[in-house]
Every structure is written in C-alpha cells, then in structure tokens.
C-alpha positions as CSV (number, residue, x, y, z in Angstrom):
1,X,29.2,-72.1,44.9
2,X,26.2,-69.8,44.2
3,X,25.3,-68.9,41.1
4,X,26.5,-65.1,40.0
5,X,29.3,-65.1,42.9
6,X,32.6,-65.6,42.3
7,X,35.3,-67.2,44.7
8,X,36.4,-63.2,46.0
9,X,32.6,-62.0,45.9
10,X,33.0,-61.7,49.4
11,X,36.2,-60.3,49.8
12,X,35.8,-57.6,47.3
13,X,32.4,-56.5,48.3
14,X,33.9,-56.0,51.5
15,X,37.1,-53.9,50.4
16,X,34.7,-51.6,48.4
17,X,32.6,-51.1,51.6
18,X,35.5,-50.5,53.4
19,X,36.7,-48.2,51.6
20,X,33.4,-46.6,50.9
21,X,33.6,-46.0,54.8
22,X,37.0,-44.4,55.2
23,X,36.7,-42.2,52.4
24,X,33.5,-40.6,54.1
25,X,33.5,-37.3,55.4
26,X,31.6,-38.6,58.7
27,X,34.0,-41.6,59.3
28,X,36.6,-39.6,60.4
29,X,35.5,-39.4,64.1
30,X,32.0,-38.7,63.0
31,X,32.5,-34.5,62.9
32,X,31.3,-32.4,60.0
33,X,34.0,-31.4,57.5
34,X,36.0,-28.5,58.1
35,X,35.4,-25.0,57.3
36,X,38.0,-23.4,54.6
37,X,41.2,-22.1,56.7
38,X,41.3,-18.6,57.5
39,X,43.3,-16.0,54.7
40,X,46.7,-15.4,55.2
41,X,47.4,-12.0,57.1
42,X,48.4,-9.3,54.6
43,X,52.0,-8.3,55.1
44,X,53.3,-5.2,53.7
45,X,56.2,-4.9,50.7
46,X,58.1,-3.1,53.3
47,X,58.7,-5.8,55.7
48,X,59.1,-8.2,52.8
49,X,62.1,-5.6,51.9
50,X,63.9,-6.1,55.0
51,X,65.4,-9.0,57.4
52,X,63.7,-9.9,60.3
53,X,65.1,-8.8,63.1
54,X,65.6,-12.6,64.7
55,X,68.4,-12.9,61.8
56,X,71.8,-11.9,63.4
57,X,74.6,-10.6,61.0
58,X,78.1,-10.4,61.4
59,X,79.1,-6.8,61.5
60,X,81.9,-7.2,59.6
61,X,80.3,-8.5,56.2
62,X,77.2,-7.7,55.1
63,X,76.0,-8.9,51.8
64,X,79.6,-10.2,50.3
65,X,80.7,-6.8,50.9
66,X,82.4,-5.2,53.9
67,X,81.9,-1.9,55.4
68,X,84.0,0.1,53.1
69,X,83.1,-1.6,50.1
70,X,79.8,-0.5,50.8
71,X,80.2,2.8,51.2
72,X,82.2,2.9,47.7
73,X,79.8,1.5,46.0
74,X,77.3,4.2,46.9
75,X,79.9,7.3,46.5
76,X,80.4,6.1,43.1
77,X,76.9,5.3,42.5
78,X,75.5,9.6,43.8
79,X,78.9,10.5,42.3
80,X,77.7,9.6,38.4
81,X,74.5,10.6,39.3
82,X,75.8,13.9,39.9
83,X,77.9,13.9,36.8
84,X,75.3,13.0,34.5
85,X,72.9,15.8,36.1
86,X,75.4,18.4,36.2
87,X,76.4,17.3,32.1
88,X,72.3,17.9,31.5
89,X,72.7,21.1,33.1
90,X,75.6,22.2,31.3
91,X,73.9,21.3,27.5
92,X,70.7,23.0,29.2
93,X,72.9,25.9,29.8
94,X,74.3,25.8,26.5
95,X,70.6,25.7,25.1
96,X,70.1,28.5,27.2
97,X,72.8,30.5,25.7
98,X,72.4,29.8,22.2
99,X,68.9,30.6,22.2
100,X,69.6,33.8,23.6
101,X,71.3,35.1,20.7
102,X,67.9,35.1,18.9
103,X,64.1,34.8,20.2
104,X,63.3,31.2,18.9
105,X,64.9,27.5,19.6
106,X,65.2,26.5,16.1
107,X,66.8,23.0,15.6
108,X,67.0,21.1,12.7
109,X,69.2,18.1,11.5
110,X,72.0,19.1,9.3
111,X,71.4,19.0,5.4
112,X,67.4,18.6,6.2
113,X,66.7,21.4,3.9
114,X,64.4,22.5,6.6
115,X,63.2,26.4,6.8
116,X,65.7,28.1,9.2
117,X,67.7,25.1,9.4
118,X,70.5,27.3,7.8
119,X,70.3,29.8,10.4
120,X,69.9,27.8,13.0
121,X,71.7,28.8,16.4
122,X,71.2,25.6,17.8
123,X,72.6,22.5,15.9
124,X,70.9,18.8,15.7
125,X,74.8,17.7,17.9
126,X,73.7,19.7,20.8
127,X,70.3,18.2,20.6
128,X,71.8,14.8,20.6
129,X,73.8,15.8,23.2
130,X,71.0,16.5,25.5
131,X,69.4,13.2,24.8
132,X,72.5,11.0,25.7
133,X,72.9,13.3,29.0
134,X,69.2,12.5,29.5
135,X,69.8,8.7,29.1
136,X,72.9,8.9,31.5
137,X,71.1,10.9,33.6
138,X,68.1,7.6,33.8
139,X,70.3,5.2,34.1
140,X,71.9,6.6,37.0
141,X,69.1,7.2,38.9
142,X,68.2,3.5,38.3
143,X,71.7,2.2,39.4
144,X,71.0,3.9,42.3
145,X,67.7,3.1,43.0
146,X,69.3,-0.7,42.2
147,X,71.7,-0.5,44.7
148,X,69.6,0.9,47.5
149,X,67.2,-1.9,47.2
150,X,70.0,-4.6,47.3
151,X,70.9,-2.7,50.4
152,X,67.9,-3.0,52.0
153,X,67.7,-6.6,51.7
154,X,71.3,-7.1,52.7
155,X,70.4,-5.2,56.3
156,X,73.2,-2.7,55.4
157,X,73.1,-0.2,58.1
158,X,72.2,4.0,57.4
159,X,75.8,4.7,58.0
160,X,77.8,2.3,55.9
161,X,75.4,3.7,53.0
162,X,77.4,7.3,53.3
C-alpha cells in the first residue's frame, strides 16, 4: 500500500471525476448551454373569462343550472336592481319636495340642538333613508355584476341571460 492512499483512493477519486464530468455544462453532447426559454405570450383577461371553444357543453345544463333557472336568476337579480334604484328615486323625490317648501336643504339629527334643526323640513329619517336606498342600490349592482361574471365563465348563452 502507498503511503497517503487508502484502500478506495482509487475508487473515489474516480467517482468525483466522474461526476465532475456529468455535471459539466459541455458533457452533455459537448453544446453550449441553453439560452433562457422564450416569455410566455400575453393573453388577455377576456379570454381567460371565457371557455375555449374546444370545450363542448350539454345544452341542457350549464353551470348546475338549467336554462330557466338561469334566466330567473337574472330577472330577479335586474328586478332588485330596479327596486332599489326606483326606492333612491322616490326618497330623491321626497328630498325634492320637501326642499321645495323653503329655499335651503337643512337636515339635522333630532335633539342635536343644531341652528334650524327645529325648523327643519327635512328630517335626519329621510336622510337615513336615502343612505340605506344607496346601500341597496350598491349591492345590487354588485350582485349583478356577480352573477354576470359567473355567467361568463359558465358559457351561458346571451339568450338564457334574458
């Protein structure tokens, strides 16, 4: 035995060199190493928003709901949405009207204490009012919006949607 080699000197010097060589960039048919991969093609939100049209769908069903079901859904959905615009009309009518009988909109909270407060044509209820008919009047917009956009990714045709 030599001195400063052990039994596996051999063995392991050439399982280092080995693997020295396969982890080279050249050793892998000898070709430089690759340039980075090309960027992904931009695809628009709107295609992301709808199925391709490879998918086939059963015309019967779309999205858990049939035909009809569809089209109650969104007549119940525009019909609050007209309710709640037509309320915030009426207590903008109401406004109207009250603030007619003198020259200035003055609303104040009851029991405030507030200058004119006492003579106020318009009361802090009808200001309330508005704000819940306002709220209402968001929310159904939103529902809306809610429900188109799970219609779009359901495929549900223009028609079923009326």
């Amino acid at each position: 035995m030599q001195r400063g080699w052990n039994r596996f000197g051999w063995w392991t010097g050439g399982l280092a060199a080995l693997a020295l060589a396969l982890c080279h960039p050249l050793a892998a048919g000898g070709a430089e190493p690759e340039a980075k991969a090309p960027a992904p093609p931009a695809i628009e939100l709107d295609r992301l928003l709808k199925l391709p049209a490879s998918v086939e769908i059963p015309r019967e069903q779309i999205g858990s709901a049939s035909k009809n079901q569809w089209r109650a859904r969104f007549t119940s959905a525009r019909a609050e949405h007209e309710a709640a615009l037509a309320a915030l009309e009426a207590a903008h009518k109401k406004l109207g009207t009250a603030s007619e009988e003198t020259d200035a909109w003055l609303i104040a909270p009851p029991g405030s204490g507030a200058t004119g407060a006492a003579e106020a044509p318009v009361d802090y209820q009808l200001k309330q009012e508005m704000r819940r008919q306002r709220e209402d009047l968001t929310r159904s917009e939103r529902q809306l919006r809610e429900l188109t956009i799970e219609a779009d990714l359901a495929g549900v045709p223009a028609d079923w949607r009326e």
